[in-house]
DODREN-635897 format. One record per residue: residue in three letters; x, y, z of N, C-alpha, C in turn; residue number from 1. Coordinates in steps of 0.1 Angstrom, whole numbers, padded with zeros to 4 digits. Last residue first. Layout:
BEGIN
- ALA;X;Y;Z;X;Y;Z;X;Y;Z;NUM;
...
# end
This chain:
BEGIN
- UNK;-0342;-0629;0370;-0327;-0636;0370;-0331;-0651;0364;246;
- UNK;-0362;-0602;0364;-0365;-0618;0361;-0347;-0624;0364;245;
- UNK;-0375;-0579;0380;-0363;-0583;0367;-0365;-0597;0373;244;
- UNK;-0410;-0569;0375;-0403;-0574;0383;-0391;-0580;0377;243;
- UNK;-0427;-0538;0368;-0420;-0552;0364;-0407;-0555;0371;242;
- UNK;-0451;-0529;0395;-0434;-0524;0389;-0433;-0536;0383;241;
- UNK;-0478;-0504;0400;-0474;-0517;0394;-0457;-0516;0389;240;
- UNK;-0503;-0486;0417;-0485;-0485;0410;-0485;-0501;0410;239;
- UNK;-0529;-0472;0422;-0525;-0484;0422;-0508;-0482;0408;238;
- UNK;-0556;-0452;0440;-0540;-0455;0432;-0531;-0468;0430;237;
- UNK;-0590;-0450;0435;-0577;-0457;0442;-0562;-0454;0434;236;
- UNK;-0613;-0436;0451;-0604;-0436;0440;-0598;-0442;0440;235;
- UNK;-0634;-0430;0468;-0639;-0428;0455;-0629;-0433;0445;234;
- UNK;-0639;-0438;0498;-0629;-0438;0493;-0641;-0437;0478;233;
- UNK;-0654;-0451;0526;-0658;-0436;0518;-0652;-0437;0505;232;
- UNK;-0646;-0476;0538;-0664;-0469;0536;-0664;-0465;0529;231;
- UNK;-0614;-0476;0535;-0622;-0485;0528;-0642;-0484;0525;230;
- UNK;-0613;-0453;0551;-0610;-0450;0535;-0619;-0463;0524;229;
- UNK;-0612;-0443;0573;-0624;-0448;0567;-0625;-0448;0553;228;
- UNK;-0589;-0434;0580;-0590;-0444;0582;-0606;-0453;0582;227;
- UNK;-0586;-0406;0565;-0587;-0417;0561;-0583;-0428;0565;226;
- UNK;-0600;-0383;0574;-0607;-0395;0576;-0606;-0406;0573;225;
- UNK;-0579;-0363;0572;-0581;-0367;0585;-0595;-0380;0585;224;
- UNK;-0582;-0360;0544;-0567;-0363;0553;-0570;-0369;0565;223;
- UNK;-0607;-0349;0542;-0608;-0363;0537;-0593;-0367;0547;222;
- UNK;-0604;-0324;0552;-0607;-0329;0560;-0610;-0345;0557;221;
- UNK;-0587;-0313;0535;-0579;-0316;0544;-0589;-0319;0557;220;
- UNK;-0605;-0310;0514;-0593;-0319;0516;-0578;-0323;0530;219;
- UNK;-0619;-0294;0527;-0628;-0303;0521;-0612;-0315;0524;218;
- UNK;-0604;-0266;0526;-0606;-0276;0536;-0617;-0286;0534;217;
- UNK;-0601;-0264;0495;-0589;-0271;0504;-0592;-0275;0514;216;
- UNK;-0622;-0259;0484;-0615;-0270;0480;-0608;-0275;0490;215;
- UNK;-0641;-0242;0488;-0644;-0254;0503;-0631;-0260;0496;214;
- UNK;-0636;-0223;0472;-0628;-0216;0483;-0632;-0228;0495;213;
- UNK;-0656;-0228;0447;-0642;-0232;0449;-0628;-0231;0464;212;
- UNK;-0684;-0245;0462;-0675;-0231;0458;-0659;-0237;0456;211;
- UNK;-0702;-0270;0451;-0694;-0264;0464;-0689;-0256;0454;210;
- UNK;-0713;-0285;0432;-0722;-0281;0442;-0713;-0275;0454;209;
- UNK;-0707;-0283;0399;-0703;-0280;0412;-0717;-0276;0424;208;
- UNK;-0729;-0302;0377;-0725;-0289;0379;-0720;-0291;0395;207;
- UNK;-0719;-0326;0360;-0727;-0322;0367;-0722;-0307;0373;206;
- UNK;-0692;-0341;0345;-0707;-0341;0340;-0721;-0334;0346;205;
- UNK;-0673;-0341;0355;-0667;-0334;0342;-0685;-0334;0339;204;
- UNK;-0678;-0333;0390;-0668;-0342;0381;-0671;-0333;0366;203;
- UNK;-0688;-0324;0413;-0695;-0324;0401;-0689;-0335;0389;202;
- UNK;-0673;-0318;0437;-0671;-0311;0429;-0682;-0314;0413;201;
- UNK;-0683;-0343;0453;-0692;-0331;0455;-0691;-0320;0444;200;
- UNK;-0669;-0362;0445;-0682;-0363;0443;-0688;-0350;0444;199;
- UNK;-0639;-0349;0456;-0645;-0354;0440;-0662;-0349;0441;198;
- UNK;-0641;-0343;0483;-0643;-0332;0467;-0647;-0336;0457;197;
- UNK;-0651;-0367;0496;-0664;-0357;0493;-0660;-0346;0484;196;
- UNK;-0630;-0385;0492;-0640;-0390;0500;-0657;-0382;0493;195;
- UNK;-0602;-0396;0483;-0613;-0389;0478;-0623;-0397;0481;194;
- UNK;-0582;-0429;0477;-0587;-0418;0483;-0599;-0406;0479;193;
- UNK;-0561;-0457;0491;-0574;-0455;0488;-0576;-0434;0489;192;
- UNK;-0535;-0471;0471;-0540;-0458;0482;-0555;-0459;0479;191;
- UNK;-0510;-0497;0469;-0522;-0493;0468;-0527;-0484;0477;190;
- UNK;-0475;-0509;0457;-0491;-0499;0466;-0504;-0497;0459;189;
- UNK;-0471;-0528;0437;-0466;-0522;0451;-0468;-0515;0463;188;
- UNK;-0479;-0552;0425;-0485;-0545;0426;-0475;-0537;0440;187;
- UNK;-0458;-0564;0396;-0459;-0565;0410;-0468;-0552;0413;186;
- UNK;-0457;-0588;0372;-0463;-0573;0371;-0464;-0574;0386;185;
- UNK;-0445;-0613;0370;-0434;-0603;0364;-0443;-0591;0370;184;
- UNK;-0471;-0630;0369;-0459;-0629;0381;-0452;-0615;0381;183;
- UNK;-0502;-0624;0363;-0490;-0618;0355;-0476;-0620;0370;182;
- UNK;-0517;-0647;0376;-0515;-0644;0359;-0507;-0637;0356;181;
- UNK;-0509;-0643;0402;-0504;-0653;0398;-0505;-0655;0381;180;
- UNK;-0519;-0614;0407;-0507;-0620;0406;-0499;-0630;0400;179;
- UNK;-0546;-0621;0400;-0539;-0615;0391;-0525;-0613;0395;178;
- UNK;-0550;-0635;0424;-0550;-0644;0413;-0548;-0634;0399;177;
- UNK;-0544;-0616;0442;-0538;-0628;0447;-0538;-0637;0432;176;
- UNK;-0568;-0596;0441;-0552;-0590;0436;-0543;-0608;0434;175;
- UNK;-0593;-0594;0441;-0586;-0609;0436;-0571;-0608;0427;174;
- UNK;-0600;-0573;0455;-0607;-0586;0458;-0602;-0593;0455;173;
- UNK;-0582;-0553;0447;-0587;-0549;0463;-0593;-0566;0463;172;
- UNK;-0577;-0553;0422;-0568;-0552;0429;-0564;-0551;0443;171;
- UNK;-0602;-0562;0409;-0586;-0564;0400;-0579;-0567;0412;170;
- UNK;-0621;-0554;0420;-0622;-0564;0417;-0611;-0568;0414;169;
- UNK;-0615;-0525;0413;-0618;-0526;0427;-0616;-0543;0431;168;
- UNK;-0616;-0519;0386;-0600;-0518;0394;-0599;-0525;0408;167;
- UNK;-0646;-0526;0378;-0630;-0537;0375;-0618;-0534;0382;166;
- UNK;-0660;-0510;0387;-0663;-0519;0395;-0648;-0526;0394;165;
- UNK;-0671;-0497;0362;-0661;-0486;0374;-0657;-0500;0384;164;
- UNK;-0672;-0504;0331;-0673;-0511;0345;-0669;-0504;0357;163;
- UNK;-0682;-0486;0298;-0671;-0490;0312;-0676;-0495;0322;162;
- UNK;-0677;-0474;0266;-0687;-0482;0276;-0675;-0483;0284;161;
- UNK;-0655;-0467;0251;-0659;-0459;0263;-0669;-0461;0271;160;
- UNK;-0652;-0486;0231;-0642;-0481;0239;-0646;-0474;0251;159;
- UNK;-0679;-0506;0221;-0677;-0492;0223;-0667;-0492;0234;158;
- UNK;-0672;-0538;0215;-0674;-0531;0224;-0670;-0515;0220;157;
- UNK;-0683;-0558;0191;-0673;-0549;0195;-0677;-0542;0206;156;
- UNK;-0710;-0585;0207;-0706;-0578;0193;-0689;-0564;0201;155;
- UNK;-0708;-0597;0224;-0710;-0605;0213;-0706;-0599;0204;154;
- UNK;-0717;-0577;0247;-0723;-0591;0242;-0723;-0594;0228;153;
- UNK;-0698;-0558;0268;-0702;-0560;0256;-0709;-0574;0256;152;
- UNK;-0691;-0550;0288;-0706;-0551;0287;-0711;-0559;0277;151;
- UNK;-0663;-0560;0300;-0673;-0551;0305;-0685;-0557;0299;150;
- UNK;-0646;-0582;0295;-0643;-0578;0309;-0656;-0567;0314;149;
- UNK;-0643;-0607;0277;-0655;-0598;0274;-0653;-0592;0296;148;
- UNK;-0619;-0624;0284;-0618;-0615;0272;-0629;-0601;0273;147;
- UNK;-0616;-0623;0311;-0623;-0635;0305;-0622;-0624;0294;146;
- UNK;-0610;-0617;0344;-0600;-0627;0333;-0603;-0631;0317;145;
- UNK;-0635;-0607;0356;-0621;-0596;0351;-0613;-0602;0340;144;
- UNK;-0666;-0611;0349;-0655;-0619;0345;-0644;-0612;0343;143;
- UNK;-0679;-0593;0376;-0680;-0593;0359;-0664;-0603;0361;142;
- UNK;-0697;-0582;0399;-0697;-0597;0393;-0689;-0601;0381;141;
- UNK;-0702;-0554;0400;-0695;-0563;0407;-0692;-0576;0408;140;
- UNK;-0704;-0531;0375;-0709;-0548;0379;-0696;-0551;0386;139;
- UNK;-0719;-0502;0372;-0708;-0510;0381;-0713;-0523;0381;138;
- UNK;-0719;-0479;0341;-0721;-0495;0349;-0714;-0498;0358;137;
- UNK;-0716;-0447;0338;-0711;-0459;0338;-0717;-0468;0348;136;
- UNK;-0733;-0421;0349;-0734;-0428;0337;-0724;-0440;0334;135;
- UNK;-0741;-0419;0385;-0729;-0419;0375;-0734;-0426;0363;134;
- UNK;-0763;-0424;0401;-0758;-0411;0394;-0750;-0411;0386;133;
- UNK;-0763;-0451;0407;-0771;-0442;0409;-0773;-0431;0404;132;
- UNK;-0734;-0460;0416;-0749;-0470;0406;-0759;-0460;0403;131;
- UNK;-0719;-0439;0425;-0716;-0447;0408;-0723;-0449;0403;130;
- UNK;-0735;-0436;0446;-0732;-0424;0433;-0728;-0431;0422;129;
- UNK;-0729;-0461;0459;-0740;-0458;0461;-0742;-0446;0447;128;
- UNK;-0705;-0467;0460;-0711;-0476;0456;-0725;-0467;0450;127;
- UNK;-0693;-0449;0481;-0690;-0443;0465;-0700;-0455;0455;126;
- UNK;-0698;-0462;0507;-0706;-0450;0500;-0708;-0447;0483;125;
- UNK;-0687;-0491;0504;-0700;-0489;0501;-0707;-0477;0500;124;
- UNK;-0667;-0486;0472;-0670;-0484;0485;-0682;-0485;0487;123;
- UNK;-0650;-0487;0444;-0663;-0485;0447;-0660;-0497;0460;122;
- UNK;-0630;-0464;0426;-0631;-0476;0437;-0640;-0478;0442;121;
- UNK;-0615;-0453;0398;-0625;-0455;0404;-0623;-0471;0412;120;
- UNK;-0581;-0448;0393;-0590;-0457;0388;-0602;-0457;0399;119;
- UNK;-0550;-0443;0385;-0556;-0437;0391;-0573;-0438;0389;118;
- UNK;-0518;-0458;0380;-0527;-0454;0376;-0537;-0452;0389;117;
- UNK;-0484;-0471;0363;-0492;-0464;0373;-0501;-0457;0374;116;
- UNK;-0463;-0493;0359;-0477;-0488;0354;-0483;-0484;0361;115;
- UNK;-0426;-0488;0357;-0439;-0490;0360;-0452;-0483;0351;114;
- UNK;-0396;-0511;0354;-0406;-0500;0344;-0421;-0502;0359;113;
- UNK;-0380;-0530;0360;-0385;-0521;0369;-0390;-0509;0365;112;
- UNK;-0374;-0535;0324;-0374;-0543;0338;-0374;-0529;0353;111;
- UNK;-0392;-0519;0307;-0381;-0520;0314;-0385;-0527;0326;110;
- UNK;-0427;-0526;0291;-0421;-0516;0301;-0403;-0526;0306;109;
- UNK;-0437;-0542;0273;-0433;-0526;0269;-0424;-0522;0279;108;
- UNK;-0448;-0563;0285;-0435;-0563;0266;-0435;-0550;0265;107;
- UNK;-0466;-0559;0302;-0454;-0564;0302;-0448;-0568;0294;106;
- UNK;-0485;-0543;0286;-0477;-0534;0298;-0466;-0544;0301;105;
- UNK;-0493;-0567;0274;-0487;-0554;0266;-0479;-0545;0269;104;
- UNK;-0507;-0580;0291;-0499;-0587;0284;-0485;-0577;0278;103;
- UNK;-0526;-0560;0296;-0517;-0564;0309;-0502;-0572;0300;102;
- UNK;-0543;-0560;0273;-0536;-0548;0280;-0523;-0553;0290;101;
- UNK;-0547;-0589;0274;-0543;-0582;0261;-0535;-0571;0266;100;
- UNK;-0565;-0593;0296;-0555;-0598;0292;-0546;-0594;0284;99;
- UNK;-0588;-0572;0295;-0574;-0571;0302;-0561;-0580;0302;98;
- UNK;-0602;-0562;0272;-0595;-0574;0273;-0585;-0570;0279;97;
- UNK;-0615;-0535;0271;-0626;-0548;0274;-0617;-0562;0273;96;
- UNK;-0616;-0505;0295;-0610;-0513;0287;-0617;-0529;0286;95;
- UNK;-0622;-0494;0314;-0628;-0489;0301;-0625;-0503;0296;94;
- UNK;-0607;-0491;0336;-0619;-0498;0337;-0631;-0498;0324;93;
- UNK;-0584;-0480;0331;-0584;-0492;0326;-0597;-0500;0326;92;
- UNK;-0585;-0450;0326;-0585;-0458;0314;-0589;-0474;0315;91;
- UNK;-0591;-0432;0343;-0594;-0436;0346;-0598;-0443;0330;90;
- UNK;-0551;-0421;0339;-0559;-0419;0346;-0571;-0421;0342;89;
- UNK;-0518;-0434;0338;-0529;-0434;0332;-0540;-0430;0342;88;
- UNK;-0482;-0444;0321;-0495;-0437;0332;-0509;-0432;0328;87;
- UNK;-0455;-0466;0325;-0471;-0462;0319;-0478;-0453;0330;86;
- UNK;-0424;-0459;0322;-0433;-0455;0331;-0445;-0455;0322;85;
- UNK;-0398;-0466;0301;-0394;-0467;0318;-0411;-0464;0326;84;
- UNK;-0403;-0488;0275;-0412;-0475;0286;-0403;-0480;0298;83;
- UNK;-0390;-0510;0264;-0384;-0494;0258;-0393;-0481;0269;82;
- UNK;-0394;-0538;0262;-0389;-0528;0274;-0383;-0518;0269;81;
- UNK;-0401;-0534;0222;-0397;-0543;0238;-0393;-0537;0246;80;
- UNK;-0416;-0505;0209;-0407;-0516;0207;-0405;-0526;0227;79;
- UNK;-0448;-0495;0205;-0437;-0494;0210;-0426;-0508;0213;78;
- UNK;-0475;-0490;0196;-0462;-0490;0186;-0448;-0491;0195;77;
- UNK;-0498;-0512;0213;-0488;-0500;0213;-0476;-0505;0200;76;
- UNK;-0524;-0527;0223;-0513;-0527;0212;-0508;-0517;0206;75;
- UNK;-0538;-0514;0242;-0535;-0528;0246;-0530;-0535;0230;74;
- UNK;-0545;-0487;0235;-0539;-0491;0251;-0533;-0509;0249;73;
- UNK;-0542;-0480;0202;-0553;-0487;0216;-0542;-0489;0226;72;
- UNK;-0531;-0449;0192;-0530;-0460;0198;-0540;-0468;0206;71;
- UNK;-0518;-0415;0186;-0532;-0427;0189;-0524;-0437;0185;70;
- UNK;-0499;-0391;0199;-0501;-0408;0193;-0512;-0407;0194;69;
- UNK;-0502;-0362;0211;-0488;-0370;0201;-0487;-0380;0195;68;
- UNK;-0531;-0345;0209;-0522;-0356;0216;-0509;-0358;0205;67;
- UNK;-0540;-0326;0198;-0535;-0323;0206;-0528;-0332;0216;66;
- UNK;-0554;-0336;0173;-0544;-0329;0170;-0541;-0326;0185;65;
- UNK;-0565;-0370;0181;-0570;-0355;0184;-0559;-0348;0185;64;
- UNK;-0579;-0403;0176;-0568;-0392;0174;-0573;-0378;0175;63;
- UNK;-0585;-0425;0201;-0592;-0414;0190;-0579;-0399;0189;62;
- UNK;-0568;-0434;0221;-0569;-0444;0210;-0578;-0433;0198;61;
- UNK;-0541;-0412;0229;-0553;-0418;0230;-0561;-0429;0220;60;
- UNK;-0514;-0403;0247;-0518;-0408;0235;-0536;-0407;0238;59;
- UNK;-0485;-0383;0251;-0499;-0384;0255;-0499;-0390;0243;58;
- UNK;-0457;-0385;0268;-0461;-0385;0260;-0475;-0388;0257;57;
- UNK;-0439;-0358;0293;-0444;-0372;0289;-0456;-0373;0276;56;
- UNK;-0436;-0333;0296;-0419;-0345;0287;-0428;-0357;0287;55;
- UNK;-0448;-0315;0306;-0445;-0318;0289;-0440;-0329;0287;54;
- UNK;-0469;-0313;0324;-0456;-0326;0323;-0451;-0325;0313;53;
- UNK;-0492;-0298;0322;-0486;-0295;0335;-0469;-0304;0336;52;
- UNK;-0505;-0308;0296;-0501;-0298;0301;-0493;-0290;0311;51;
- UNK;-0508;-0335;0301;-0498;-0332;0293;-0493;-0313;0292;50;
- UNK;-0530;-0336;0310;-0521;-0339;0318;-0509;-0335;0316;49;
- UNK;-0548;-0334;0293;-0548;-0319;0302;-0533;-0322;0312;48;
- UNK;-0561;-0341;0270;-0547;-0336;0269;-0545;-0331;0281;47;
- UNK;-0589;-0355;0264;-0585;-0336;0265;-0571;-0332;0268;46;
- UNK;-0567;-0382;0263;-0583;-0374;0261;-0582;-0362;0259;45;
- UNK;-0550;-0403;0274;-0549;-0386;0274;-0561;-0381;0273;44;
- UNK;-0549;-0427;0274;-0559;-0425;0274;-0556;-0411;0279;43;
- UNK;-0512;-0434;0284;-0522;-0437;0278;-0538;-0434;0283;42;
- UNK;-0484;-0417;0285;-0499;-0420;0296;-0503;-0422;0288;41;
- UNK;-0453;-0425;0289;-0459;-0423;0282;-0477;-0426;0288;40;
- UNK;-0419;-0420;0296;-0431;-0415;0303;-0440;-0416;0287;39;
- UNK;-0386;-0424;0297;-0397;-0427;0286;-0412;-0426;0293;38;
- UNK;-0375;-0412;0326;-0372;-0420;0314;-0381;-0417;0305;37;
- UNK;-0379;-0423;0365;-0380;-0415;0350;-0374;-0418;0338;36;
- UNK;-0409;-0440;0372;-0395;-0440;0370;-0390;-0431;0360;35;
- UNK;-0438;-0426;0397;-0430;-0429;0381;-0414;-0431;0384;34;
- UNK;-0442;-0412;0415;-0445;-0428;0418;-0438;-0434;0405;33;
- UNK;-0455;-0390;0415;-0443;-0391;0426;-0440;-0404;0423;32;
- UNK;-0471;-0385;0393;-0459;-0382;0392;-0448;-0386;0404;31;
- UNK;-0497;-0394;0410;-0486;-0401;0399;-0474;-0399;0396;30;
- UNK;-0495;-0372;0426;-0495;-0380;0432;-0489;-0395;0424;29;
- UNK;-0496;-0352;0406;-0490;-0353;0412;-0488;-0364;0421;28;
- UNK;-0523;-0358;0395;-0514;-0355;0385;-0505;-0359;0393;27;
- UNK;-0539;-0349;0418;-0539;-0366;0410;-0528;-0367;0404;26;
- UNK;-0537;-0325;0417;-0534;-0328;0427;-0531;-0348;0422;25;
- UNK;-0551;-0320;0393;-0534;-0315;0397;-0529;-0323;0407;24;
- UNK;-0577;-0324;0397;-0565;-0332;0388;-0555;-0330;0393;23;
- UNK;-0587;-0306;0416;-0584;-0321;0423;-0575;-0332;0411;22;
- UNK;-0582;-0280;0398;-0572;-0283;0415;-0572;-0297;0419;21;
- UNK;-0595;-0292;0380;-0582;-0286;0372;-0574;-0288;0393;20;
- UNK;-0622;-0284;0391;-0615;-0303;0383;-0599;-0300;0385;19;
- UNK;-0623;-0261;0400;-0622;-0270;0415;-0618;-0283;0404;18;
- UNK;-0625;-0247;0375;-0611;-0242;0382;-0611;-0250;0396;17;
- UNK;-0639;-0249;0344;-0639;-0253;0360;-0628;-0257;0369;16;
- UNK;-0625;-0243;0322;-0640;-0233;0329;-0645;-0236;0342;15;
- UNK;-0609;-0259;0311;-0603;-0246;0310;-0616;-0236;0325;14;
- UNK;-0625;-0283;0312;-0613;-0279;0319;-0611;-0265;0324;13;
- UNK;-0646;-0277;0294;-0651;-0278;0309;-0633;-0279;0317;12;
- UNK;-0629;-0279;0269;-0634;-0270;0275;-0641;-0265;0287;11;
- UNK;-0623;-0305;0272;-0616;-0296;0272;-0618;-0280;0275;10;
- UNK;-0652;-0316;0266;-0640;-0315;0280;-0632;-0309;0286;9;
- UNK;-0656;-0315;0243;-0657;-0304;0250;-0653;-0310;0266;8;
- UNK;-0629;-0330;0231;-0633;-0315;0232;-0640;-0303;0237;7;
- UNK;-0643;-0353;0237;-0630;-0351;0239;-0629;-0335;0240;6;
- UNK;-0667;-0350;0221;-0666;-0350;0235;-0654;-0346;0243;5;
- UNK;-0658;-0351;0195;-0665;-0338;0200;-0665;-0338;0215;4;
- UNK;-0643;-0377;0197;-0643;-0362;0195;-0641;-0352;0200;3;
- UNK;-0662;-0395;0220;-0660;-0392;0207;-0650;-0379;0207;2;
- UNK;-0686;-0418;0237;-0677;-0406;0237;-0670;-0405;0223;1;
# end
């Protein structure tokens, strides 16, 4: 990815009017969960979040006159506990030293600062479109702790190679031993959701296979499934609070 990608994204924003209703809706569901204060989302990309929130601050590691910062996610210009709220939408499985990043999110954020994010979940349905259809890798085996967290071998990792597999591993399989690496970082909830708009809607790379007019009862019929969330689920939400230390 690049750029030009970034861009035309932006332009598949503006042109498909079911992404822009199941973002919003994501948008929101972060926004309920933030502390307010210093709001800054890392991995902005096409900007689109920053549309609907002004006051928070968009970065991305490829600079694009429509974000406010570039920055890597996992060494910020930002001084000690100065973020009341990280937020981010589907940056971390990108990412290739989660040590680094996690390290970072705890020297940035305020004591009861959070990091709150919105991150592919692979289910045994959603298993099934990631490996299969989706242009990202799922390894369900991948060293989450280990510097090289995605593909890379040996050499730099392209930023936008990705694992869709890492949030699910992080925080559904071996939440218990990334507790104990970062004490201070508390996981507080976790949601499982998006069963059939997502996938169905196409996402940013395939064409819509439903009308815009299924959006809502599509979603209000995931509402009513989700006690098969752990089957179906495509997404997860996952809020993180620093813990004050006495």
């Amino acid at each position: 990815m690049s750029y030009a990608k970034l861009k035309e994204r932006g332009k598949i924003w503006k042109e498909k009017e079911i992404i822009r209703w199941i973002y919003l809706d994501w948008y929101k569901l972060i926004m309920d969960n933030v502390k307010d204060g210093k709001i800054v989302e890392l991995g902005s990309g096409s900007g689109n979040f920053s549309q609907y929130y002004p006051n928070i601050i968009s970065s991305d590691i490829i600079h694009c006159p429509w974000l406010e910062m570039t920055f890597d996610a996992a060494s910020t210009p930002f001084k000690e506990e100065s973020i009341d709220s990280l937020i981010m939408v589907d940056l971390l499985h990108h990412l290739e030293d989660l040590n680094l990043f996690f390290t970072e999110v705890d020297r940035v954020l305020k004591d009861k600062g959070r990091l709150i994010m919105i991150e592919p979940y692979i289910s045994p349905f959603s298993f099934l479109i990631y490996h299969f259809l989706h242009q990202e890798q799922v390894v369900l085996n991948a060293k989450i702790f280990s510097k090289k967290t995605n593909i890379s071998q040996g050499h730099k990792k392209d930023p936008f190679v990705a694992n869709s597999a890492i949030p699910t591993i992080l925080f559904w399989k071996k939440r218990k031993q990334f507790q104990r690496k970062y004490p201070r970082l508390k996981v507080i909830e976790k949601k499982l959701f998006s069963f059939l708009l997502y996938p169905l809607s196409g996402g940013f790379e395939h064409r819509s296979l439903i009308p815009m007019w299924w959006a809502g009862i599509l979603n209000l019929i995931e509402r009513l499934m989700s006690p098969l969330a752990k089957l179906l689920a495509f997404r997860t939400l996952i809020v993180i609070e620093k813990e004050v230390i006495k």
